[in-house]
C-alpha positions in Angstrom: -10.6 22.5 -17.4 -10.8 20.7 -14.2 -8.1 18.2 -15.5 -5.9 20.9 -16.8 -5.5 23.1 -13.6 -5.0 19.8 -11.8 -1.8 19.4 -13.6 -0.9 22.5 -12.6 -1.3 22.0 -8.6 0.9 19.7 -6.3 -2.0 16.7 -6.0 -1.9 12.9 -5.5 -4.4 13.5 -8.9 -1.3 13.6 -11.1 0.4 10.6 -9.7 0.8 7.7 -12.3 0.3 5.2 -9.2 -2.8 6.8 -8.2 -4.5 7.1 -11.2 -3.5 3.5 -12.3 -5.1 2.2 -9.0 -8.2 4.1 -9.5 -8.3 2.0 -12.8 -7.3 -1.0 -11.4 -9.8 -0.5 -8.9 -12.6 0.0 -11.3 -11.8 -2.9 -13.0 -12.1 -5.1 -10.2 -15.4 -3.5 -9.0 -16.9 -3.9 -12.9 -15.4 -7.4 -12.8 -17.2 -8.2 -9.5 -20.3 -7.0 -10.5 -20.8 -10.2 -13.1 -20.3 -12.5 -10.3 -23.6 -14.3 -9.0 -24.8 -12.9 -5.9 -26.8 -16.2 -4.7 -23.9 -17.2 -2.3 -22.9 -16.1 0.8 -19.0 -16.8 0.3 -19.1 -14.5 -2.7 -20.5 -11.9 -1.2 -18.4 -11.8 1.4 -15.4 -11.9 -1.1 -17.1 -9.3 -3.1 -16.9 -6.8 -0.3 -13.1 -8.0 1.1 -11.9 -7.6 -3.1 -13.6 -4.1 -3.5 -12.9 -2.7 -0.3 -8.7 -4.2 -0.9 -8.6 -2.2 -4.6 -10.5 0.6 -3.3 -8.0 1.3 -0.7 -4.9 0.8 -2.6 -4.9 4.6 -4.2 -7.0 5.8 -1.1 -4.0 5.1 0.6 -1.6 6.8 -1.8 -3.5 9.9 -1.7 -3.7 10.3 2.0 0.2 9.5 2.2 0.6 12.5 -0.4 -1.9 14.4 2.1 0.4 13.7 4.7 3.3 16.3 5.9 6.8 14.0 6.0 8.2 11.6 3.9 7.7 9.0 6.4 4.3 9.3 7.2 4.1 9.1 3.0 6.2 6.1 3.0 4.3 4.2 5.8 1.0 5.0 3.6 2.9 3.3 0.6 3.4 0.4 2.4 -0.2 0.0 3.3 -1.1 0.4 -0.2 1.3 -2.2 -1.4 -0.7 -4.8 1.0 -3.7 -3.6 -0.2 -2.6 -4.3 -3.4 -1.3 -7.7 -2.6 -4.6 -8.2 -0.6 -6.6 -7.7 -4.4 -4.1 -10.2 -5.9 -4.9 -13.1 -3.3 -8.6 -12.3 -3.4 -8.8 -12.4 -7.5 -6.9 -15.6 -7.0 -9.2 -17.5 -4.6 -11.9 -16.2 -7.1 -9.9 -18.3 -10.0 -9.3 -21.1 -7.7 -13.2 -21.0 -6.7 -14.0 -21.0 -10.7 -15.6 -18.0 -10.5 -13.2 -15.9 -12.0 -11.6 -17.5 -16.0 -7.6 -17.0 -16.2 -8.2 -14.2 -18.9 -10.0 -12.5 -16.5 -7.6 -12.5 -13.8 -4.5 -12.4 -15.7 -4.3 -8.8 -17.0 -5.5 -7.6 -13.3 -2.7 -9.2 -11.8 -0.2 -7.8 -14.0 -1.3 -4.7 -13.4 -0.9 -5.4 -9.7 2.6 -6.5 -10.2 3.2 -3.9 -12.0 1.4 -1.2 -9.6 3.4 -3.0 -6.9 6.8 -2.4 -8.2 5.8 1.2 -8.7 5.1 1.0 -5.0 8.3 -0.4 -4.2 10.5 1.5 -6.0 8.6 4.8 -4.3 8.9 3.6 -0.9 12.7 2.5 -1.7 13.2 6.1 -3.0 11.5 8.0 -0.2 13.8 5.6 2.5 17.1 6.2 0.7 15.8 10.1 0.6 15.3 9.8 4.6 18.7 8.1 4.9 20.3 10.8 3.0 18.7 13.6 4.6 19.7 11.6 8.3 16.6 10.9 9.2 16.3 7.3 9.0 14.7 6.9 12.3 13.4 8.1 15.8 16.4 8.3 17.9 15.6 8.2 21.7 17.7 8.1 25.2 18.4 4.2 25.0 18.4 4.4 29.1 15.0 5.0 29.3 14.6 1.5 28.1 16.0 -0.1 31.1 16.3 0.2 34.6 19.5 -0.8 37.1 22.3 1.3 38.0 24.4 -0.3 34.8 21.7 1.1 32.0 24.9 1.3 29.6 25.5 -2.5 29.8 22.0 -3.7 29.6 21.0 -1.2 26.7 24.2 -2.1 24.9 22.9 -5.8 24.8 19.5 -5.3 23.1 19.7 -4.1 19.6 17.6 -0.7 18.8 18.4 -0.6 15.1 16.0 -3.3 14.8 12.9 -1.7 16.4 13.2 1.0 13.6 
């Protein structure tokens, strides 16, 4: 029932992306359980990994939450390091020997893949912005500098970079 009215509402709960990180996220946590827990190193990784994956859809859903496309966008961004974060950790965890390449493998495909889904939203939601002319913050450029020429000297530094 619950699922059902769900799909009904507006909610980050029906986003592919967010329900495959939730997934993703479990796996990792499931996977990080086997590891031993008589070093200090893998503890510490341990908490770095779990606290990465949890936050990759914890990001997505409080973009969603979130009342402009570019707030949403930003919050897609942070997911995608997040997600990026995981891959690097699950590597080190290979690299240490602690993790076997068919362990690791399918989780970082499903990063990639999570990633591109990322991507291609955060692509979407800027060409959306550009589209809609709001591609940035436009401010008084002479309130960035001081002189009696503020047309010359705010002509020389290059705004379109800041945004």
């Amino acid at each position: 029932m619950s699922e059902q009215r769900n799909r009904r509402r507006y909610t980050y709960r029906n986003l592919d992306v967010w329900n495959r990180s939730q997934e993703m996220a479990v796996e990792v946590i499931r996977l990080i359980r086997r590891l031993p827990r008589n070093d200090d190193a893998v503890r510490v990784i341990s908490r770095q990994v779990i606290a990465a994956a949890g936050s990759v859809g914890a990001n997505i859903a409080e973009g969603h939450g979130r009342m402009t496309r570019r707030a949403y966008r930003q919050y897609l961004v942070i997911s995608r390091g997040s997600a990026s974060e995981v891959g690097s950790w699950l590597d080190l965890l290979k690299r240490l020997e602690l993790l076997a390449e068919e362990q690791e493998e399918p989780l970082q495909d499903e990063l990639d893949s999570l990633i591109g889904l990322l991507t291609y939203k955060i692509r979407s939601l800027a060409e959306a912005d550009t589209e809609a002319g709001k591609s940035g913050v436009r401010e008084d450029r002479s309130i960035y500098v001081s002189g009696s020429d503020t047309t010359a000297e705010a002509d020389e530094f290059d705004f379109e970079e800041i945004e």
